[in-house]
Structure formats: C-alpha cells, structure tokens
VOPA-109882 format. One line per field, with one value per residue: residue in three letters; y, x, z of N, C-alpha, C, O in turn. Coordinates in Angstrom, 3 decimals. Example, Ala and Ser with C-alpha at 12.3 -4.5 7.8 and 13.67 -1.06 7.14 Angstrom:
BEGIN
resn ala,ser
nnorth -5.690,-2.250
neast 13.190,12.850
nup 7.800,7.080
canorth -4.500,-1.060
caeast 12.300,13.670
caup 7.800,7.140
cnorth -3.300,0.030
ceast 13.200,12.900
cup 7.800,7.870
onorth -3.319,1.138
oeast 14.236,13.409
oup 8.465,8.039
END
This chain:
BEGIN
resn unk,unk,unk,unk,unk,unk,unk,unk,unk,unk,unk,unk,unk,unk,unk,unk,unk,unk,unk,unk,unk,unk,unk,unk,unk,unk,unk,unk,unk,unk,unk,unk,unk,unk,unk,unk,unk,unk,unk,unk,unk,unk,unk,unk,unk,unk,unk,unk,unk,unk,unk,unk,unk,unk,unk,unk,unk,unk,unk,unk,unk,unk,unk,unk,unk,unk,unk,unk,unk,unk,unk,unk,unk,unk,unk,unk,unk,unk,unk,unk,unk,unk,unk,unk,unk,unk,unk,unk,unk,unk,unk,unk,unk,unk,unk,unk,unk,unk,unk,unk,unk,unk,unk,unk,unk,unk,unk,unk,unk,unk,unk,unk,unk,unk,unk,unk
nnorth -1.174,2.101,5.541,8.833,11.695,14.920,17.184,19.625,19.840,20.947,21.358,20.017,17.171,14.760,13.621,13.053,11.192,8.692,8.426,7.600,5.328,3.904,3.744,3.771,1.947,-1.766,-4.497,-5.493,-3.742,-1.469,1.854,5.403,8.067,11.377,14.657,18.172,18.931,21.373,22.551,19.990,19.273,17.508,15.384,13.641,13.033,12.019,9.527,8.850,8.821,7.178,4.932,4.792,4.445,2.181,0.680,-0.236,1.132,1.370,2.960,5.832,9.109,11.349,12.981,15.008,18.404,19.984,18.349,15.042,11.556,8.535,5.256,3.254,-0.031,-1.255,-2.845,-5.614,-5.533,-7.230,-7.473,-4.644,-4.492,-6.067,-4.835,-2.266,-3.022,-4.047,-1.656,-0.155,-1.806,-1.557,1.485,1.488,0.729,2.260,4.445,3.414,3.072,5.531,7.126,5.455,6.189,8.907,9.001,8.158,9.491,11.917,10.518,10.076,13.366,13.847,12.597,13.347,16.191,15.390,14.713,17.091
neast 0.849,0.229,0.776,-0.474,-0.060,-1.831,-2.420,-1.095,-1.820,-4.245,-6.627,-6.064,-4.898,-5.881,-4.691,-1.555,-2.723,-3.570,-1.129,0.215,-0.648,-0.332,2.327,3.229,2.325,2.087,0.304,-2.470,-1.886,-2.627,-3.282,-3.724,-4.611,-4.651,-6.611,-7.367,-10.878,-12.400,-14.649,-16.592,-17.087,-14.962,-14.572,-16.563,-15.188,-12.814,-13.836,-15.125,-12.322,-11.019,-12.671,-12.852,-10.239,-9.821,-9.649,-9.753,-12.203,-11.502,-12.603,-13.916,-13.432,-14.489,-11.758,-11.014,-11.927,-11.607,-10.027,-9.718,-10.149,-9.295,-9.421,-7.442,-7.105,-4.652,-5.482,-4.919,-3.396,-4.947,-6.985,-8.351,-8.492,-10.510,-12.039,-12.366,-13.077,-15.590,-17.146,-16.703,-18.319,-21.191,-21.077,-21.255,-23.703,-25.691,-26.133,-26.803,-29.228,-30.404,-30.095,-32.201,-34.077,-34.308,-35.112,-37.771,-39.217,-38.950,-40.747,-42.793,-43.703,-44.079,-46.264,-48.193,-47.868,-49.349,-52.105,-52.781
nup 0.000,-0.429,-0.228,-1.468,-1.729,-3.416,-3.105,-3.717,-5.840,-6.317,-8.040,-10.546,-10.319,-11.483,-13.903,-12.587,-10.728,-12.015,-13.583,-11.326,-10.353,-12.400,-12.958,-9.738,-8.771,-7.932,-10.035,-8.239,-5.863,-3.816,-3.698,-1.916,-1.929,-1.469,-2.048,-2.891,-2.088,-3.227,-5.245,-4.946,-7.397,-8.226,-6.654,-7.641,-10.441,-10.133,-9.612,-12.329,-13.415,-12.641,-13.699,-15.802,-16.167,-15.670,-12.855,-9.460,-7.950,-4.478,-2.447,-0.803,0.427,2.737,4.169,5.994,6.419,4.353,2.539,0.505,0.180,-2.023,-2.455,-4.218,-6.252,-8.207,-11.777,-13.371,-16.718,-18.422,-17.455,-17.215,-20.508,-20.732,-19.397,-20.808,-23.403,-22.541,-21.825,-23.707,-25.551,-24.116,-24.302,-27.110,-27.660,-26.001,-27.336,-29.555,-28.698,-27.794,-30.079,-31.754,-30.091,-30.544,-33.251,-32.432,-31.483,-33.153,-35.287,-34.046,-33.495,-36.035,-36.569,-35.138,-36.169,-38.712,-37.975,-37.000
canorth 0.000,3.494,6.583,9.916,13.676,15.339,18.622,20.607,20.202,21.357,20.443,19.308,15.788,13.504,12.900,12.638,10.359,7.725,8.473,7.389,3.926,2.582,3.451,3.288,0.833,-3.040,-5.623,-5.589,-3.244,-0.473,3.383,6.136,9.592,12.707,15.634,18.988,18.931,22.481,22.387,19.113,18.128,16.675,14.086,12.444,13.020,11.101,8.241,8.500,8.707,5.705,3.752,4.797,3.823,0.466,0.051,-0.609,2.206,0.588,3.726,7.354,9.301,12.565,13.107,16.233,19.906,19.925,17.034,13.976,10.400,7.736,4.488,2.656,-0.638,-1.648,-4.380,-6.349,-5.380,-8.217,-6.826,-3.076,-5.066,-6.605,-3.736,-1.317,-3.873,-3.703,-0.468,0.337,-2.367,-0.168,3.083,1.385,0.321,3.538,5.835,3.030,3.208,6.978,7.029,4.965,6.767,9.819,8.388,7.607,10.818,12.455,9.820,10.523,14.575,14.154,11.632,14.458,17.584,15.116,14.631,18.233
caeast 0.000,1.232,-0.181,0.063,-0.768,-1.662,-3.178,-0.592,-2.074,-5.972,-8.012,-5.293,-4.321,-6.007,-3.362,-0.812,-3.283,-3.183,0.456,0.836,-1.242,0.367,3.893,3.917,1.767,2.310,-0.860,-3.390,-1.226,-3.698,-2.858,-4.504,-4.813,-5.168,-6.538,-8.244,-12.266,-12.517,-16.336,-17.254,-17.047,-13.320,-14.754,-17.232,-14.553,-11.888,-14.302,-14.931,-10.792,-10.065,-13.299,-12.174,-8.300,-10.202,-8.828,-10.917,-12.252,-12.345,-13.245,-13.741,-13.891,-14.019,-10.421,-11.604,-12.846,-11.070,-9.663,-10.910,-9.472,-9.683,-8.671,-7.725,-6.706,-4.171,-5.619,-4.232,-3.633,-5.445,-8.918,-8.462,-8.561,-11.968,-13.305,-12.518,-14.132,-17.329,-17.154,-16.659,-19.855,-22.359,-21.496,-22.406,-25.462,-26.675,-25.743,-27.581,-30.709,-30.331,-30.522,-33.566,-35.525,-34.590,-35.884,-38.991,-39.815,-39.454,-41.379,-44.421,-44.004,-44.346,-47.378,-49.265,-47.858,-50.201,-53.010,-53.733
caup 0.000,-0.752,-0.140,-2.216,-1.590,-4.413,-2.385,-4.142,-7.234,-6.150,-9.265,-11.693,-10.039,-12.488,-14.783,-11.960,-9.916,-13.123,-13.782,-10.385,-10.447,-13.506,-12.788,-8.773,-8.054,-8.740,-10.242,-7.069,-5.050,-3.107,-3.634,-1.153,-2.942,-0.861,-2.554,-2.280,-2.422,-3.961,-5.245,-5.010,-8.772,-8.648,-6.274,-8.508,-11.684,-9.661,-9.538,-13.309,-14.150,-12.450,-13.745,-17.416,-16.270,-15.853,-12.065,-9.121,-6.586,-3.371,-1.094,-0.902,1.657,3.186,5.300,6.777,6.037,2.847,1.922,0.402,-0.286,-2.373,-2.632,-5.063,-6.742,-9.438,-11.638,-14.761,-18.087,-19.475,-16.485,-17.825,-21.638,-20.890,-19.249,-21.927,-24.453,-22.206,-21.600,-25.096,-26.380,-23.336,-24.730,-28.572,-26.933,-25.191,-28.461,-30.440,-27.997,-27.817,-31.659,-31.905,-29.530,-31.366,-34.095,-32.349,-30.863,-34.447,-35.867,-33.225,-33.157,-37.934,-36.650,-34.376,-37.244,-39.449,-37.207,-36.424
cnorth 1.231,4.464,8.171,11.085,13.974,16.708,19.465,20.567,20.857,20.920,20.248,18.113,14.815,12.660,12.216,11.246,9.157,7.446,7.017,5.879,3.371,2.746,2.883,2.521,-0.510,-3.475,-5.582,-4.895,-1.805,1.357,4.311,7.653,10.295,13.535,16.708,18.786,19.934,22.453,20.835,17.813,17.282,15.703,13.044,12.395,12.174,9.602,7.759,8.361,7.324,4.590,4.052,4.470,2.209,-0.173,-0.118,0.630,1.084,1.225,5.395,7.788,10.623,12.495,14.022,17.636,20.086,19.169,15.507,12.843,9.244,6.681,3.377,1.221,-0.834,-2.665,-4.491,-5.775,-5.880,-7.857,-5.329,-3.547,-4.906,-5.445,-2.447,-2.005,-3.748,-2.617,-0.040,-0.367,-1.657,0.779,2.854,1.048,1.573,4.339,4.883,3.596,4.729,7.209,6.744,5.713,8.426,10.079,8.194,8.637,11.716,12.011,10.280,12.045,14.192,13.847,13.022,15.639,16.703,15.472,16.196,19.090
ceast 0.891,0.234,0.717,-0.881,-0.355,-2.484,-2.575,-0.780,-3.663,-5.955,-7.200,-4.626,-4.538,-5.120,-2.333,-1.781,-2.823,-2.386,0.787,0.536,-0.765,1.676,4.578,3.128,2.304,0.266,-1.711,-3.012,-2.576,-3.057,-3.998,-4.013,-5.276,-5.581,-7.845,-9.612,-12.499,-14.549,-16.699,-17.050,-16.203,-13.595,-16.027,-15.836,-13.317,-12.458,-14.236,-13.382,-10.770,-10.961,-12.817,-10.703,-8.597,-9.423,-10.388,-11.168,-12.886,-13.057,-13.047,-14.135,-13.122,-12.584,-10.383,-11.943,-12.575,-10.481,-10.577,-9.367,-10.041,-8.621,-8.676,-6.592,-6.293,-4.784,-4.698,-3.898,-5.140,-7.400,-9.256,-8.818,-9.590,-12.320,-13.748,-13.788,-15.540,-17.554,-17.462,-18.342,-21.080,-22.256,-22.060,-23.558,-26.203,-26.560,-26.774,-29.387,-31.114,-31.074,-31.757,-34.479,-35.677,-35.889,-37.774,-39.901,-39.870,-40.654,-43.141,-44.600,-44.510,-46.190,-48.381,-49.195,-49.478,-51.411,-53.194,-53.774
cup 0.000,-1.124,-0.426,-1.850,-2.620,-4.168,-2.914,-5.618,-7.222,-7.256,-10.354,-11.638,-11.072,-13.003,-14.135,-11.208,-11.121,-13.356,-12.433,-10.165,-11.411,-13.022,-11.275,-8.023,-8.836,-8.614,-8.589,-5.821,-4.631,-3.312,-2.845,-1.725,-2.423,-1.916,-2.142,-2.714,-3.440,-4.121,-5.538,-6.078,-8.722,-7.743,-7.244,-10.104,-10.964,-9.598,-10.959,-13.986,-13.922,-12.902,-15.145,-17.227,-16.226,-14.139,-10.808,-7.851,-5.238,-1.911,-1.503,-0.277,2.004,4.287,6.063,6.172,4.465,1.876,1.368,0.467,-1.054,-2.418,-3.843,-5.706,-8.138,-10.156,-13.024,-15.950,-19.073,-18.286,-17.117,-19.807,-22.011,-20.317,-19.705,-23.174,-24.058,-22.219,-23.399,-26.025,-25.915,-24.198,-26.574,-28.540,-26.312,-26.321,-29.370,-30.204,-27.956,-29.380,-32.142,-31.014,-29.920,-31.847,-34.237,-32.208,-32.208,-35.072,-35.213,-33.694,-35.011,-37.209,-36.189,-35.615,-38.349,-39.302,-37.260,-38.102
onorth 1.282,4.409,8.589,11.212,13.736,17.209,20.518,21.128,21.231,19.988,20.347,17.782,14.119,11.492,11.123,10.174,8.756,6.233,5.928,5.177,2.142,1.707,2.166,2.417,-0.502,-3.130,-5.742,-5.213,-1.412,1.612,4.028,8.010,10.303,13.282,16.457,18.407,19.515,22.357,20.656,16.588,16.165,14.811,11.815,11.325,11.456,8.624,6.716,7.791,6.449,3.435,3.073,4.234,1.288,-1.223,-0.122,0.895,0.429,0.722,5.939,7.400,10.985,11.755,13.895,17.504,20.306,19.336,15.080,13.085,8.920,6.871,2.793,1.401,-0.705,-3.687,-3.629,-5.198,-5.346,-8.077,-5.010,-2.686,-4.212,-4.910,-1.749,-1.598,-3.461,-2.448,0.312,0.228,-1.197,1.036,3.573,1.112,1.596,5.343,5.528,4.121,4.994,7.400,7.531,5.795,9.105,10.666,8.126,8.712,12.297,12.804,10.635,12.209,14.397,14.655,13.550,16.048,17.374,16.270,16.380,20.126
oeast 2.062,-0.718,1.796,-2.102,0.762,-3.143,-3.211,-0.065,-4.131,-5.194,-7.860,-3.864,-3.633,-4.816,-1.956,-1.182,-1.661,-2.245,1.342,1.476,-0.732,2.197,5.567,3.202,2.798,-0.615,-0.842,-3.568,-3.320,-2.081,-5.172,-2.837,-6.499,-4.963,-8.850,-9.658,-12.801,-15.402,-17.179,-16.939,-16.500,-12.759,-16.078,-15.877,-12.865,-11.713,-13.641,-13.294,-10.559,-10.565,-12.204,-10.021,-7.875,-8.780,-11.583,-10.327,-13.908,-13.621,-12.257,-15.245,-11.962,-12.697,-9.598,-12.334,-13.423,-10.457,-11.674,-8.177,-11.204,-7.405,-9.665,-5.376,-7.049,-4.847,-3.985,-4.974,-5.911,-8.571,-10.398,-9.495,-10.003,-13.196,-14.723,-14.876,-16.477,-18.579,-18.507,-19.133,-21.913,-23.222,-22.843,-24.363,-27.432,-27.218,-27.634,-30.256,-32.305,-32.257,-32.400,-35.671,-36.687,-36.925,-38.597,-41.046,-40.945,-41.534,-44.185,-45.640,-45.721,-47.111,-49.185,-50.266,-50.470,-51.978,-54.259,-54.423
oup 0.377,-1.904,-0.006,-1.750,-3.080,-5.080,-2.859,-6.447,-8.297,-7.514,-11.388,-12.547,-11.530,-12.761,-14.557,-11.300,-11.059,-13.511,-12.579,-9.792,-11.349,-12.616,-11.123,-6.799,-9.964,-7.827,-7.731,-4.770,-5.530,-2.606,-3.086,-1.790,-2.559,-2.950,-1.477,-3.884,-4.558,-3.237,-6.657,-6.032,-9.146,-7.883,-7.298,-10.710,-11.856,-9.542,-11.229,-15.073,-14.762,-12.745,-15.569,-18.225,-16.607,-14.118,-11.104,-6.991,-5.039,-0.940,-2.274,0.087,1.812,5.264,7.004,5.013,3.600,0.657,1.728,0.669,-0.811,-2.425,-4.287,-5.639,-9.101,-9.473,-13.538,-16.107,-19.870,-18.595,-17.447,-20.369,-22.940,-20.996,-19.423,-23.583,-24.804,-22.879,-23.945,-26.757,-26.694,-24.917,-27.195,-29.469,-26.262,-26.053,-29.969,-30.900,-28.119,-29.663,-32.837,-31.313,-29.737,-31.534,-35.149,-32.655,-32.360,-35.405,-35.761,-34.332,-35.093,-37.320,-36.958,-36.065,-38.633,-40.047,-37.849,-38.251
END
C-alpha cells in the first residue's frame, strides 16, 4: 500500500493520480490519494478517471474539512482489456438506444404535425 498527496495540485491531479497507479503501483497493489475537495465536482470526476483507467475504486472518503481520499486498486492489463471492451460495447449500446428513440420521438411529433 502506498499513499500519495496530491493537495498541491488542487483540481489538476487527475493525470498525476493515473500516472501514479500505472507506474507506482504493482498488479493488485492499493494506492490512497489525498486531494483537495474544492467544489465538489473533482470528487465524482476522480471516480470517473479511475473507472475509465479500468482500475478498481475501493473507497472514498471525506479526510476532513477539505480534503478527500480515495482508494484505489491496481488491476491487470489483461482486467483493464476486458473492461474497456465492455465499456466500449455499453457506450455502442446507449448511443444506439439513444438514436432509436430519437428516431422515435421524431417519428411521433411528424405523426401528431399530421393529425392536427
């Protein structure tokens, strides 16, 4: 386990946070990530970095008035692989379904322009 302050970056850690999980973590090794709260957002966007880095959030948690933490796990190559691949088939699935209900909602509003 290995634990990083990244408070001296307030709302530009991301990159370093990621940096920091592939290069100084090992395969299933735990990293703890201080950083500043600021407004709020950079704690839900720290959840989405590391679920798009494909690793595993195993906690998050306020550290006090201004601080937050998260924790997080290294995983595989070959686990970040598959969960890009899923990741990647969902989002052609919600843009498809998106699409079609476009589709549908045009299709109704022509139907009613007829109707009246």
């Amino acid at each position: 386990m290995k634990r990083y302050d990244l408070r001296h970056l307030h709302d530009d850690f991301y990159d370093r946070m990621v940096e920091l999980i592939e290069q100084g973590l090992k395969v299933d090794e735990v990293g703890i990530f201080l950083f500043e709260v600021g407004d709020f957002s950079s704690i839900q966007k720290s959840a989405d970095v590391i679920k798009e880095a494909g690793h595993d959030l195993m906690n998050s948690l306020k550290f006090n008035e201004v601080d937050w933490t998260v924790v997080v796990k290294k995983v595989s190559d070959e686990v970040r692989k598959e969960r890009a691949e899923a990741f990647a088939i969902a989002k052609k699935e919600a843009q498809e379904k998106a699409a079609q209900a476009a589709k549908l909602t045009e299709e109704k509003a022509a139907e009613e322009a007829k109707a009246e």
